[in-house]
C-alpha positions in Angstrom: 8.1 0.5 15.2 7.0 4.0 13.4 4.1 5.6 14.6 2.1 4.1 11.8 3.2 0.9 12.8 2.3 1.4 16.3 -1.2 3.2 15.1 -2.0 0.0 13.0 -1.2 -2.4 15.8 -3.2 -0.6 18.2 -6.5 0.0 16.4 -6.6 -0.7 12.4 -5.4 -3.8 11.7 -7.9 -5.8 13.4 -10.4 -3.9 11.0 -8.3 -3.3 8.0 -10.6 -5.7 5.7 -13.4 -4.3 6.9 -12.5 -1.2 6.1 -11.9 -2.4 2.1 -15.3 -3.7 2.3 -15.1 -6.7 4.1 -14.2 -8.9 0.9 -10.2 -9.2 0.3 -11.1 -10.9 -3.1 -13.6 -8.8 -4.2 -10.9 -5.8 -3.2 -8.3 -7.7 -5.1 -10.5 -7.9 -8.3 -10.8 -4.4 -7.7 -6.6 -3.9 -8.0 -6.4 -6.2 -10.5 -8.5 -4.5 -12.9 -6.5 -1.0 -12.2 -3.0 -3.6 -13.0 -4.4 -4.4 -15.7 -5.6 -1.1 -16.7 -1.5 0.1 -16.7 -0.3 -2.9 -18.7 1.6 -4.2 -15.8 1.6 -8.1 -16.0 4.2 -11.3 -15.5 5.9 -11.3 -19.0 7.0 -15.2 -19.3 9.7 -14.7 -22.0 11.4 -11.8 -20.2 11.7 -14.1 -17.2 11.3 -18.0 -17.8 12.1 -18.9 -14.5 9.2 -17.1 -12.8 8.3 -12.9 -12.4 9.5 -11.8 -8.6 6.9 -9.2 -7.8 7.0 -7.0 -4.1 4.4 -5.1 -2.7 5.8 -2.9 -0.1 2.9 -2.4 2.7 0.8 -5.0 1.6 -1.8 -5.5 4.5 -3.8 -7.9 4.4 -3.1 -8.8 0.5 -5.3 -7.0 -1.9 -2.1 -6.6 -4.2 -0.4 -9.5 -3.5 -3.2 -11.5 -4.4 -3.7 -9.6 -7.7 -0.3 -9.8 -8.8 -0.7 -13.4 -8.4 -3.7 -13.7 -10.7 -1.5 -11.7 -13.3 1.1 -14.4 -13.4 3.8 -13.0 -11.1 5.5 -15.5 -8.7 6.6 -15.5 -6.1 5.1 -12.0 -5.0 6.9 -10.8 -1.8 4.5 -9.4 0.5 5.8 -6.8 3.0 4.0 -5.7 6.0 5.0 -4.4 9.4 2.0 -6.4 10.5 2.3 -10.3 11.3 -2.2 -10.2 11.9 -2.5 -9.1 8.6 -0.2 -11.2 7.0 -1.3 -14.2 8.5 -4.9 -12.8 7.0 -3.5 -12.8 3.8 -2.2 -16.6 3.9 -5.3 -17.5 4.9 -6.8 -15.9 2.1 -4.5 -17.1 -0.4 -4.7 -20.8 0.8 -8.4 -20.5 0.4 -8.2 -19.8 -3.1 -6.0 -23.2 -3.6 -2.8 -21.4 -4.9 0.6 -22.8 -4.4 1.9 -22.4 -1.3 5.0 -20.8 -2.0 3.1 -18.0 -5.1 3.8 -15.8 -2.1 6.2 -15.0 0.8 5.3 -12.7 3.7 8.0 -10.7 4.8 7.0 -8.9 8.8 9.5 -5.3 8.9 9.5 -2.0 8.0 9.1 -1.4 4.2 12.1 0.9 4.0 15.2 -1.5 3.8 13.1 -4.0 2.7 13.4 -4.3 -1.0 17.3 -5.1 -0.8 16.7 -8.3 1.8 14.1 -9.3 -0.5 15.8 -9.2 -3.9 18.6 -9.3 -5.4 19.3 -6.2 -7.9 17.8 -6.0 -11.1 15.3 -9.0 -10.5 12.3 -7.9 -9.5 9.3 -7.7 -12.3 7.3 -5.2 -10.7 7.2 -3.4 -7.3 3.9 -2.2 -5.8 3.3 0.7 -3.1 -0.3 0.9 -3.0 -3.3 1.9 -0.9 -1.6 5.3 0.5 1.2 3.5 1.9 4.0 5.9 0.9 2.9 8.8 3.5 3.1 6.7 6.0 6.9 6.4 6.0 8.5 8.5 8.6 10.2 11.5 6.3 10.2 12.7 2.7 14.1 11.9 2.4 12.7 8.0 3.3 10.7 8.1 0.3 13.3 9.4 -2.1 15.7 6.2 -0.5 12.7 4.1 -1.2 12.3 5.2 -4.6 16.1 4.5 -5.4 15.9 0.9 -3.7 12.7 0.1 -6.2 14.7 1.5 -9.2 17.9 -0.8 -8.5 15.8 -4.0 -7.7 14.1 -3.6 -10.8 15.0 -5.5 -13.9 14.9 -3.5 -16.8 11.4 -3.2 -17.9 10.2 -3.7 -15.2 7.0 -2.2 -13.3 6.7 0.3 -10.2 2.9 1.2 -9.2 1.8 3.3 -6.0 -0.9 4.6 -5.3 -1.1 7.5 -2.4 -2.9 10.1 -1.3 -1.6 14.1 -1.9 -2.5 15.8 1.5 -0.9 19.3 0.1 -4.2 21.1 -0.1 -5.1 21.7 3.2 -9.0 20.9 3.8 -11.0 23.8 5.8 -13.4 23.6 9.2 -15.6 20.4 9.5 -14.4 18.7 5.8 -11.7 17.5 8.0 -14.2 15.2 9.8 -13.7 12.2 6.8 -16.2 9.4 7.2 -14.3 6.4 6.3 -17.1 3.4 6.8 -19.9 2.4 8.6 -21.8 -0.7 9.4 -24.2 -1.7 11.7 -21.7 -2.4 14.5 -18.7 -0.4 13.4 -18.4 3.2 12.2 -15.1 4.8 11.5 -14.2 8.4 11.4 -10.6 10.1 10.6 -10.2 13.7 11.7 -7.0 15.3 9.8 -4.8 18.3 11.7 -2.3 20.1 9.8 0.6 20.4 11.7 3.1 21.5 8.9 3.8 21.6 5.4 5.2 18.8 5.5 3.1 16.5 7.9 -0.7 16.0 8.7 -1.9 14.3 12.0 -4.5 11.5 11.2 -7.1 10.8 14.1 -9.1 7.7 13.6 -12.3 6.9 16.0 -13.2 4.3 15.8 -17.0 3.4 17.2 -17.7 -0.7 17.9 -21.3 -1.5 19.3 -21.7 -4.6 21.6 -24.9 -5.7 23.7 -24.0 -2.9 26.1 -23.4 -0.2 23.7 -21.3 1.7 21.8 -17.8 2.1 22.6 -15.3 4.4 21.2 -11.4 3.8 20.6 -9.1 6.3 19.1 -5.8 6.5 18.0 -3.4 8.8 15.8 -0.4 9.5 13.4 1.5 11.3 11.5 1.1 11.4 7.6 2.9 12.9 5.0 1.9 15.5 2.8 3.6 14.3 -0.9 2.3 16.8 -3.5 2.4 14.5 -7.1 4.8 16.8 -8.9 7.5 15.8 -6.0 6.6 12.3 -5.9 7.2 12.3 -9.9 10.5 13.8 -9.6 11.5 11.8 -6.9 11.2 8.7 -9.5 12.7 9.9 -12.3 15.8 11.0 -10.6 16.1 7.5 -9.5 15.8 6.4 -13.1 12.8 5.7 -13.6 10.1 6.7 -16.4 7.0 8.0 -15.9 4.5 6.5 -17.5 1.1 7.5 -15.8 0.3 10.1 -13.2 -2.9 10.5 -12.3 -5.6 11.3 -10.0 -7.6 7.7 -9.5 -10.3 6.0 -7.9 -11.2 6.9 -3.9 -9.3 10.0 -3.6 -6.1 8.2 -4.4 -3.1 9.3 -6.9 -2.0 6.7 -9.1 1.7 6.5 -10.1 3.0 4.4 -12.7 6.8 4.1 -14.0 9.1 1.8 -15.3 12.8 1.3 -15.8 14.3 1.4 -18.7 
């Protein structure tokens, strides 16, 4: 397992929706209307026999589940995660969709794409939610980059959205409040160990009928500035359709192949 793996096991996934707000539909809603706001949808006469989507780090399904309401099937869902993958079943069953409109897929997003897919299939590949700086090593994101660009068909989508760490934050704006409840508050701390690499500490704070109790945990996160994340797609092929800062701090990357 990475280190964000590990971090994820130990501490966030058990409160990964709550952290979206505590409704994975109304967070998908939220996805689907930045989808749609990039054109990216299932096209039914480009593929007549159904539009493979992937979304590469997929948690507990916010993507998935809007890539589904845009028509694409069967949407691969990668995660290193089996908790959150079985979240997002659940969630999907709830909604009555077909059982098989998705397919969870539990290992490490890099390698995944070509176990998934066949080359030149895929409709549209997702990265989303900052899941990019979370791989181990820029040179894994440039192999990444080049396994989306030969999975897709032409036309066909790639959307990530990530957060650029290059600008180093000074004194206590490094203390980032993430959420807070009336039994759960969640606090990241970032250090700045390189240029290349920022340490994410997460406390997280749970109050039970004795107190509050504090658990921590960190990782490593990459720092991808946009311009390299740009030029890492196109030299894998791909166009570059929309590059732009977007909603919650997040970057929002949009190419296609031709």
């Amino acid at each position: 397992m990475t280190a964000a793996a590990q971090h994820y096991a130990r501490l966030l996934a058990a409160h990964y929706t709550w952290m979206l707000g505590g409704d994975l539909q109304a967070a998908a809603s939220g996805q689907l209307a930045l989808l749609r706001d990039l054109d990216v949808h299932a096209d039914p006469a480009a593929d007549p026999a159904g539009a493979v989507a992937v979304d590469l780090g997929s948690g507990p399904g916010t993507q998935t589940l809007a890539l589904t309401r845009l028509g694409f099937a069967p949407v691969i869902a990668v995660d290193t995660s089996d908790a959150l993958l079985a979240e997002l079943t659940a969630a999907h069953a709830r909604t009555g969709g077909a059982p098989d409109a998705i397919r969870p897929l539990c290992r490490d997003i890099r390698g995944a794409l070509p176990e998934a897919a066949d080359p030149a299939s895929v409709a549209a590949v997702v990265c989303m939610g900052d899941t990019l700086p979370h791989l181990p090593a820029k040179g894994d994101v440039t192999a990444l980059l080049h396994d989306v660009a030969r999975a897709l068909r032409p036309g066909g989508h790639f959307v990530a959205t990530y957060r650029d760490l290059t600008a180093e934050l000074p004194g206590t704006e490094r203390f980032l409040p993430v959420r807070s409840t009336e039994d759960r508050l969640l606090t990241c701390f970032l250090e700045y160990l390189d240029d290349d690499t920022v340490l994410v500490n997460d406390l997280l704070h749970t109050r039970s009928a004795t107190g509050w109790e504090l658990r921590t945990s960190s990782y490593p996160k990459l720092r991808l500035a946009a311009r390299w994340v740009a030029d890492q797609c196109r030299a894998a092929g791909l166009e570059v359709r929309h590059d732009e800062a977007g909603p919650r701090g997040l970057r929002v990357l949009h190419a296609v192949k031709p």
